[in-house]
N, C-alpha and C positions, 0 to 999 in steps of 0.2 A: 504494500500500500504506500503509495508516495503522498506525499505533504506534505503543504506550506503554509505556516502559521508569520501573523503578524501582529503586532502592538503599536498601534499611534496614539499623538497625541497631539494636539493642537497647537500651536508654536512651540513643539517638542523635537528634539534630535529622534536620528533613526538610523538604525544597522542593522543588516539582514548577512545572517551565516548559517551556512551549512550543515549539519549534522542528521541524527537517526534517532526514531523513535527513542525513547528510553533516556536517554542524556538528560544533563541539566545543568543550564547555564543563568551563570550567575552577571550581572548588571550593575554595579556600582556607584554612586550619582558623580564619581570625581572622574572618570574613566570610561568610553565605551568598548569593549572588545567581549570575545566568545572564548570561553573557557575551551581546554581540550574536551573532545568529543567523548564520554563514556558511552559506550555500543550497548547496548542489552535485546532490545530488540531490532524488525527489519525493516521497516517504513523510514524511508529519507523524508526530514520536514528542514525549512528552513523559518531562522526566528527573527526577532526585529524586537527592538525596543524602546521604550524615549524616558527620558530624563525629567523634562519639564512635564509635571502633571498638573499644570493649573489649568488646562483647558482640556475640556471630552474625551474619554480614552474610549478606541473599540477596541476590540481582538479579531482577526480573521484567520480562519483557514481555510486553507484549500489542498484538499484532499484526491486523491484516482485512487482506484483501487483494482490490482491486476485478477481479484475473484471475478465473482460477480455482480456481487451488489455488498454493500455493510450501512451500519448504522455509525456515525460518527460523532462523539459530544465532543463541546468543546465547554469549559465550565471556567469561570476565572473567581480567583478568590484572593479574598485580601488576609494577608501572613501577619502577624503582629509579634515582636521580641520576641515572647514565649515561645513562639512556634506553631502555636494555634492557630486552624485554617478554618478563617469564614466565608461559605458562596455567595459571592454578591450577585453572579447571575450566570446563566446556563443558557446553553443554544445545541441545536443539534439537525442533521441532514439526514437523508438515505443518497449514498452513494454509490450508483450508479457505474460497472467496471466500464474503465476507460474512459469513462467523461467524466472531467475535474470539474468539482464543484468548489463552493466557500460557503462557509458555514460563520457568520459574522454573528455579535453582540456588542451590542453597545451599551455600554456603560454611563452613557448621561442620563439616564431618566431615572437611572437609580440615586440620583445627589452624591453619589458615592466621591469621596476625595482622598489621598493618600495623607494617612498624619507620620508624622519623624516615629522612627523606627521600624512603620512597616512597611510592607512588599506588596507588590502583585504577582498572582503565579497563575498562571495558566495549565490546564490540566486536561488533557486530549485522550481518549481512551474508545476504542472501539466493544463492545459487549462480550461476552462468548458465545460462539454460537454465531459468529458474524460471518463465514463461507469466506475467510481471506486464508490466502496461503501464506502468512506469517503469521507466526502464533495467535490462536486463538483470543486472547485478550494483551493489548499492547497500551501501554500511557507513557505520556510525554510530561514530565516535570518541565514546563517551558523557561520562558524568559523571565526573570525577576526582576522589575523595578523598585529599586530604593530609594526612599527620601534618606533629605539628611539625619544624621547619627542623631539620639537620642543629648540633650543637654546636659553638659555637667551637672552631679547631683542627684540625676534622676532615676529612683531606683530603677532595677530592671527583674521581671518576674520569672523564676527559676525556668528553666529549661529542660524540658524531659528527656531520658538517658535515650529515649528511642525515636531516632530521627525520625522512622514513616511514623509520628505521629502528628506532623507538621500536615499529612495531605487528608488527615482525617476533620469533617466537618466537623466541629464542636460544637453545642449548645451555648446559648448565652446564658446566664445564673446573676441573681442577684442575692441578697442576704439578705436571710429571712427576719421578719422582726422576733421572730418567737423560734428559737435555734432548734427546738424539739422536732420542728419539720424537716432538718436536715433526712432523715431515713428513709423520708418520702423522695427525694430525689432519685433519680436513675440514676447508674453508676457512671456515665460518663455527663453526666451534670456534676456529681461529685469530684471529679478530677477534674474537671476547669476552676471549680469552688477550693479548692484545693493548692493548684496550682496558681491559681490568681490571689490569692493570700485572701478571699471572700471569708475563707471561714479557717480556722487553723486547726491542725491534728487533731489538739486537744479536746477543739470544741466539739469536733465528728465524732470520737470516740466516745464525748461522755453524754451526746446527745443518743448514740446507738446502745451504749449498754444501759442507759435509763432505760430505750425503748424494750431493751430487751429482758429486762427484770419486769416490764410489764407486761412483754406479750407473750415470751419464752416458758412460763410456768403453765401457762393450760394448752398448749402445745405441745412440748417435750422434741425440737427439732434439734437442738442446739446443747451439745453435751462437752462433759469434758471443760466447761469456762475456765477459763485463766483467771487471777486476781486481777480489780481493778486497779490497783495500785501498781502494778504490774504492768499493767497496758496502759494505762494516763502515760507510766514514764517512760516507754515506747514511744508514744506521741509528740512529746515532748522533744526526745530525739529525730523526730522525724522532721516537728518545727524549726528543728535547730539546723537542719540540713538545709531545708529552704533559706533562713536565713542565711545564711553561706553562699545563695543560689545556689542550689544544688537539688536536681531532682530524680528520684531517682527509676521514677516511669510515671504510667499512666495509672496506676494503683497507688501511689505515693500515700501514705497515711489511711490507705483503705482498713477495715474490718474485716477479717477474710477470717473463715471458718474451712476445713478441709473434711470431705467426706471421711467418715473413721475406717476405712478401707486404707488408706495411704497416711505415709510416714510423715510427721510434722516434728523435724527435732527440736527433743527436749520433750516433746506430749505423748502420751499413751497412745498406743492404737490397740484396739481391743476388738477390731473385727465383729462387732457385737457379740463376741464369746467369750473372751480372757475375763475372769475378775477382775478388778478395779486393781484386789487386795494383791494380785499377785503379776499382773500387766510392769512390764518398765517400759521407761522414756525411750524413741526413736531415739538412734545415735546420727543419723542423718537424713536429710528432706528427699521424700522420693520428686524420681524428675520434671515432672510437674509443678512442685509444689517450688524446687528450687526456681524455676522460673516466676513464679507468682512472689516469691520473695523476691529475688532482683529487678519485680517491676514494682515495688513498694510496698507490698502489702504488712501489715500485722496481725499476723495467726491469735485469733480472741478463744478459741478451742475448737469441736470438730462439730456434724453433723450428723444426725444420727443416722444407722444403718441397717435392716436384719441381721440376722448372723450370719457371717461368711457371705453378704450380699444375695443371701438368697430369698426368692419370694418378692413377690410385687406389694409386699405390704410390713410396713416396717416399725419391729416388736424387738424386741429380743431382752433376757433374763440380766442383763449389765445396768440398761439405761429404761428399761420399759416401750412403751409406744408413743409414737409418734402420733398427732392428730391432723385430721386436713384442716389448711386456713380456713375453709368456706363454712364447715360444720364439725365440730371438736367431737362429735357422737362417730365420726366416720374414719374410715382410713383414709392415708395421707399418701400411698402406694409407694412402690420400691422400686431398688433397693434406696433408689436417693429421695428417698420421701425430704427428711431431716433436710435435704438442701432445699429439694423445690418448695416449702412450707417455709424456711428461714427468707427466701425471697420474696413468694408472693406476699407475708408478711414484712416487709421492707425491715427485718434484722439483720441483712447481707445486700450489699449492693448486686452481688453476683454471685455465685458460687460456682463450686465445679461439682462433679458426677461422675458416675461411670455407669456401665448399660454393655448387657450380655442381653439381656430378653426383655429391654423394653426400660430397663433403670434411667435414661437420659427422657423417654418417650411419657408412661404413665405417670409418672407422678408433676410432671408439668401439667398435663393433660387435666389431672385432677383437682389440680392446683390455679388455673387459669395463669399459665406465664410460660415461656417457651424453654427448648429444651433439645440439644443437638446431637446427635450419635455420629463423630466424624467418621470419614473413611480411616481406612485402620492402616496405623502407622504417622497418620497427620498429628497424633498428640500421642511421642514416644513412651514409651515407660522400660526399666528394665530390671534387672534382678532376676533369677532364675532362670526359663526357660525364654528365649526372645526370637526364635523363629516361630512354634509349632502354635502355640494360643493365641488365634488371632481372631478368639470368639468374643472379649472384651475389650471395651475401651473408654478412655476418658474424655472428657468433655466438657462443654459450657450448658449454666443453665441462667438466666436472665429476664429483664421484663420488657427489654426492649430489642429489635436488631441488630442495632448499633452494638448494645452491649455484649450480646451475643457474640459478635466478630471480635468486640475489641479481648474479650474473654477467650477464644478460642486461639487469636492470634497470639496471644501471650503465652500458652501451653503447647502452641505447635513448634512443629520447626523440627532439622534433623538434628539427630544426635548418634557419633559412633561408636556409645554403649550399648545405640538402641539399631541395630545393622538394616531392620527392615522400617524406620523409617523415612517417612518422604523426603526428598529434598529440595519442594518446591518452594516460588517464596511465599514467606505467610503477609505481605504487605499487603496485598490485593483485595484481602480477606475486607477489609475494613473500606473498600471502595464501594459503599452501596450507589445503586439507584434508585432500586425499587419498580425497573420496566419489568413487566410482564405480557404485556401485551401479544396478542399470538401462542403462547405456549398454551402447552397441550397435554390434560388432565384424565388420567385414567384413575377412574372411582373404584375401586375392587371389593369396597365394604364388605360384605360379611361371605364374600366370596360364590355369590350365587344360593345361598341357603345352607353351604359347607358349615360356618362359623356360627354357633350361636352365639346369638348374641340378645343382651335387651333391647326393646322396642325404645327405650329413651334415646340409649346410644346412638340407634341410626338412626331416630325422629332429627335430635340434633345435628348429628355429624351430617345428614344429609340436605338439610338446613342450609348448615355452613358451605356448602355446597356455590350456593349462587354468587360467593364474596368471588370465586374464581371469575364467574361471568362478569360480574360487576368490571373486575380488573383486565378484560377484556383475553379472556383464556376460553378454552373450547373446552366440556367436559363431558369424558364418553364412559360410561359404566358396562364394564367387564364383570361376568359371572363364574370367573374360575381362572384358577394363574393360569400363568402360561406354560407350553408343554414342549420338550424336545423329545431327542432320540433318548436321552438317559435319563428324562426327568418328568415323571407321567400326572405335572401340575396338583395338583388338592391332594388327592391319593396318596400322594409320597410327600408331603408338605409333613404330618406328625416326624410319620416313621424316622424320618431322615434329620428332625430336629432330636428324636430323644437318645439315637446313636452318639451325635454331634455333643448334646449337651450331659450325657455321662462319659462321655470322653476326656473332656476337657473339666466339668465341673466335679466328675469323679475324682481327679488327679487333685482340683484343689482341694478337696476334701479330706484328701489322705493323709495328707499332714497331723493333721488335728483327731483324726482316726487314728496313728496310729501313735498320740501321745496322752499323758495325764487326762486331755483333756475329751478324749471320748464320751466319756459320762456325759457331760452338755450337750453333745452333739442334739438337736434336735431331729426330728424325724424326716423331715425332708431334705438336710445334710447323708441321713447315713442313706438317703433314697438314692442319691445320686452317685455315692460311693459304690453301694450292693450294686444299683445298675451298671456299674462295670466290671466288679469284682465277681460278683454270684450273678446274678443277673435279676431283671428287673420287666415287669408289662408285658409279662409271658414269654419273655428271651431270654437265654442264656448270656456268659457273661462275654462280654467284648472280646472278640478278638484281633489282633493285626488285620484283616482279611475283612472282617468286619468295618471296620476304619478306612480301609482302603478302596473299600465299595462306597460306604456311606460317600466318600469326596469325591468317589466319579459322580453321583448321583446329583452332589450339591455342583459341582462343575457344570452339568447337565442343567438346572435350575441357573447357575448363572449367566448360561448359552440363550435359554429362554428369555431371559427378562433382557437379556444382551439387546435381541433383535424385538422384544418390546421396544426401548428404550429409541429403536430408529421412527418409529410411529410417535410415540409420547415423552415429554419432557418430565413429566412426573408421575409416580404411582401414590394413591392418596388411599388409606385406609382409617380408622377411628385408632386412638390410643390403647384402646381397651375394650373388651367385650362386653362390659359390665360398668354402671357409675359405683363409685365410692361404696363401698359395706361398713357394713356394720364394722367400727374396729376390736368390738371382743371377738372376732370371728376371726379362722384361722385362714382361712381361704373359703372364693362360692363353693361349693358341694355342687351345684347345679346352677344351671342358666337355662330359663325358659323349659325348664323341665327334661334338662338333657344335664345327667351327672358328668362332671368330671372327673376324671380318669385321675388327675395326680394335681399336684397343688401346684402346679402352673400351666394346668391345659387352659385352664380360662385368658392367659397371654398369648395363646398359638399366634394370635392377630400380629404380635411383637416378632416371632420370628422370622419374617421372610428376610428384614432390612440384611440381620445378622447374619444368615446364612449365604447369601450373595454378596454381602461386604461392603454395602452402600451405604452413604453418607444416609439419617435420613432425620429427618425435622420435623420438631412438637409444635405444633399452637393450638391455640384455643379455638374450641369450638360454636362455643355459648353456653348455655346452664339448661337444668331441666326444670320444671317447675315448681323442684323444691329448691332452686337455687343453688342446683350441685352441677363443678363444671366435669367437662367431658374436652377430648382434644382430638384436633387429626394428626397423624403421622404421614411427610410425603418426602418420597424416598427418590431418588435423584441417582442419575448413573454412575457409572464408577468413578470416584477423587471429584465429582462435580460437588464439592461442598458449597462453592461460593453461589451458585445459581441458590441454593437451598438458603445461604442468608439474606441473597437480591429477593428471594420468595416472602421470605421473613418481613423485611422492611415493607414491601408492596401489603402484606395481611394483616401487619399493626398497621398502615393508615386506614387502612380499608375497614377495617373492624372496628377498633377502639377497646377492644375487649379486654385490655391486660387493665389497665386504668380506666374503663369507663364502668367495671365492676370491684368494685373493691371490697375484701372479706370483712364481713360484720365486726368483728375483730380490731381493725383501724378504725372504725366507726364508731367506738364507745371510748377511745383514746385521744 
């Protein structure tokens, strides 16, 4: 794709030079010249700048494109010290192969004017999914004009350790008169309040653990607490780093809680099994979590979990149960209830997750707030085995998309402890737009009458249904997955998950099987051990041969939904087969009058993402008449995570559903 980008101004200088998509050049007010050309991507653009901004700036480009046709933005935003990128306006083409277009905006109807210390940057990016034969998604960091330097004296506000957080739109934020509203913010309102010195550590932390000595007791999401005494003078530290300018991410000063699944040194992880009495402290941060530390965060303790992560509904003999935000008589689902219930309840700006059978999916779902299962390997982990279990993974859960990305960019990324993960860049993550238009929705809901399920669930989910229309999507309902030569769709959908999942959850099991601590084992832990060891569901016990058929089979299933995948952009299902139960209840027995078989036949719905290894994403659906939410799950082809958060962004404007419903719970506080 060739392109020519330019920036005037009105009795302003002007220079145009040569380079390639990807580059960024910098503009100076004392000097005009083109940095050397850093390459990244394939599209040759040339740029232009001016100096004098007292009079109208436009931006133009002009673009060809050797595919056939693409979509072109061009988006210009004003950079301020910090680093913080605000859109002052957006333009955009369909371009046409071989005839060069120009895609202009102009910037005077906006009043928009350049003040001392900031910039202008221009930001060019084609979609994915744009039919160009150079990469799939390409952005142009353009031309940056500077005003003059900042005047002696005048502080200058900390600066975030991670540069791509310069191309991220940020929210504006003002300070509250009553600081207890802090929690109510999204988490990337919190980092500009933050980093703008609006509000300081101190103040966040002891506005959040007020919140959470009020709303954390008839919940039970949030275990393991740290002293406050303890965390104020964390805070304190973290003020003092600002002070310094010094910042040290986009978390700076956050509250952050870690699922009790992973290591938080110095905190207990108790798996929801170990005793309190007999548990010791992590000796160091699993990899995840070391990332969410070097992006600022301060661990306040974990979230609650079932035991050994298992089960969609989250109890266990250490910490008790968890309740859902919406109604404290119901379950809060698993295994990351504790996280999705600390968010929808605004006790965490964010959290993370993890999800083998639906942990990232149902309990957002239940929760009204969203909830992500990356492609596996895009958020490493390692320790133990690091090729063969690539049945879980960790995650972001959020209440917005933005946070969503900015949450999952923070935990991706490679790492060469971790050998099978990605090595793509996680910058892009945080590039929303929100276009959906065109794309292409296959409904599979309860899979033709395969799936039981309640009449609430699909009254709802298929409800929700019309937000795609709205958004200008096409959606076609499918009554049975799809089928290859190795994978005979519905039919083989159980069998081939409960191989899959005493394979792999048998193995974790066995640890704790075959120590002290068997006696706790609960009965659906030692389910999935015997299912591999003695056997299980009227099978014997696993064997090599066994395993090595199950993965043609799911191979087969991943061949099917493969050439899905050429027809439709997304496969959409409901979260859960079932809203919220009862939470003295150990799991349903039955749906709609059809027993289940084991205590998470009522997830089937959850296994297809996991078994084919696709990214796939939670939101909200709406509530049922008792005010209980419910979610969809829409699962995206293979590593296409980012489509699943441009999905995200377009279904919170469209909806309103995370904040336009808020749990009774905030309502009496």
């Amino acid at each position: 794709m060739l392109a020519r980008h330019s920036v005037e101004c009105v009795g302003g200088y002007k220079h145009t030079a040569a380079g390639r998509l990807g580059q960024s050049c910098l503009m100076p007010s004392t000097a005009v010249y083109t940095s050397p050309a850093m390459v990244r991507d394939g599209a040759v653009v040339s740029m232009a700048t001016a100096l004098d901004l007292a009079g109208p700036v436009t931006a133009t480009l002009t673009v060809s494109t050797d595919g056939p046709s693409a979509h072109v933005f061009l988006k210009v935003c004003d950079v301020g010290p910090d680093g913080i990128s605000r859109m002052i306006v957006r333009g955009q083409d369909l371009i046409e192969g071989g005839a060069p277009r120009s895609v202009t905006v102009d910037l005077t109807h906006t009043g928009y004017r350049l003040n001392p210390g900031h910039s202008l940057r221009l930001h060019i990016s084609t979609p994915r999914g744009a039919g160009l034969s150079t990469p799939r998604r390409a952005v142009l960091v353009g031309a940056t004009l500077s005003a003059m330097a900042l005047t002696a004296g005048t502080s200058s506000p900390a600066r975030a350790a991670d540069s791509g957080d310069a191309e991220i739109l940020w929210p504006q934020v003002r300070r509250p008169k009553d600081l207890g509203r802090i929690p109510y913010w999204d988490a990337a309102e919190l980092s500009v309040a933050i980093r703008h010195r609006i509000v300081s550590c101190v103040e966040v932390m002891t506005a959040y653990l007020d919140h959470i000595d009020r709303i954390n007791p008839k919940v039970n999401a949030l275990v393991s607490l740290r002293p406050r005494t303890d965390l104020l003078k964390e805070a304190r530290t973290k003020d003092h780093l600002l002070d310094q300018g010094a910042c040290q991410g986009w978390m700076h000063g956050f509250p952050h809680a870690v699922k009790d699944l992973a290591d938080v040194e110095g905190m207990p992880t108790t798996y929801g099994l170990i005793p309190l009495s007999t548990v010791t402290p992590a000796t160091a941060d699993s990899l995840f979590v070391e990332r969410i530390r070097a992006a600022g965060a301060i661990f306040i303790g974990k979230t609650n979990t079932p035991e050994l992560g298992l089960g969609s509904h989250t109890y266990n003999n250490v910490f008790g149960t968890t309740y859902n935000a919406y109604d404290q008589s119901k379950a809060a689902g698993g295994s990351s209830g504790g996280a999705a219930v600390a968010v929808a309840l605004r006790m965490l700006p964010v959290a993370d997750g993890s999800d083998f059978m639906g942990s990232l999916r149902n309990p957002p779902g239940w929760n009204n707030v969203l909830g992500l299962r990356p492609s596996y390997g895009r958020v490493p982990s390692f320790g133990g085995d690091v090729f063969i279990d690539q049945g879980g993974v960790e995650g972001p859960i959020a209440r917005t998309a933005l946070d969503l990305a900015l949450l999952l960019r923070t935990m991706s990324g490679h790492d060469d402890r971790a050998p099978m993960s990605l090595t793509e860049d996680t910058a892009p993550l945080t590039d929303l737009t929100g276009r959906q238009h065109g794309k292409r929705v296959a409904w599979l809901g309860d899979l033709g009458g395969y799936l039981p399920m309640e009449r609430d669930v699909l009254d709802v989910t298929r409800t929700a249904l019309q937000h795609f229309s709205r958004l200008g999507m096409t959606v076609t309902t499918l009554d049975a997955l799809p089928t290859s030569a190795d994978f005979d769709g519905n039919a083989d959908l159980w069998p081939t998950w409960l191989t899959y999942r005493h394979w792999l959850s048998g193995m974790a099991v066995r640890t704790a099987y075959d120590s002290a601590l068997r006696g706790l084992l609960k009965p659906e832990a030692l389910y999935e051990y015997e299912g591999l060891t003695v056997g299980a569901d009227g099978n014997g016990p696993l064997t090599a041969v066994d395993v090595y058929a199950n993965s043609v089979k799911r191979s087969g299933m991943y061949r099917a939904f493969r050439d899905l995948f050429d027809t439709y952009d997304y496969v959409v299902l409901p979260t859960a087969q079932v809203m919220p139960f009862d939470a003295t209840a150990h799991w349903p027995r039955h749906i709609e009058g059809v027993e289940m078989s084991s205590y998470h036949r009522w997830m089937e719905v959850a296994t297809i993402g996991t078994l084919i290894g696709a990214p796939t994403l939670a939101v909200p659906a709406g509530f049922n008449e008792a005010g209980l939410p419910i979610g969809l799950q829409v699962i995206a082809g293979n590593r296409d995570d980012f489509s699943l958060l441009d999905l995200a962004q377009a279904w919170e404007r469209q909806t309103g559903f995370v904040h336009g419903t808020l749990p009774g719970l905030l309502s009496t506080t």
